[in-house]
C-alpha positions, 0 to 999 in steps of 0.5 A: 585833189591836186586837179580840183584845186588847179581847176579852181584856181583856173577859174578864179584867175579866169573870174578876176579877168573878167572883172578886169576886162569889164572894167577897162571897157567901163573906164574906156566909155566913160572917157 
């Protein structure tokens, strides 16, 4: 179970640099 909820955890850490990362690129072409 510990291993499950590592992985999830990983992948929304991995979701919230994606979001971060798109939006930096949005915020950069706009300027």
């Amino acid at each position: 179970m510990k291993q499950v909820s590592s992985l999830r955890f990983l992948l929304f850490v991995a979701l919230l640099l994606l979001l971060s990362v798109a939006f930096a690129r949005s915020v950069v072409e706009k300027k």
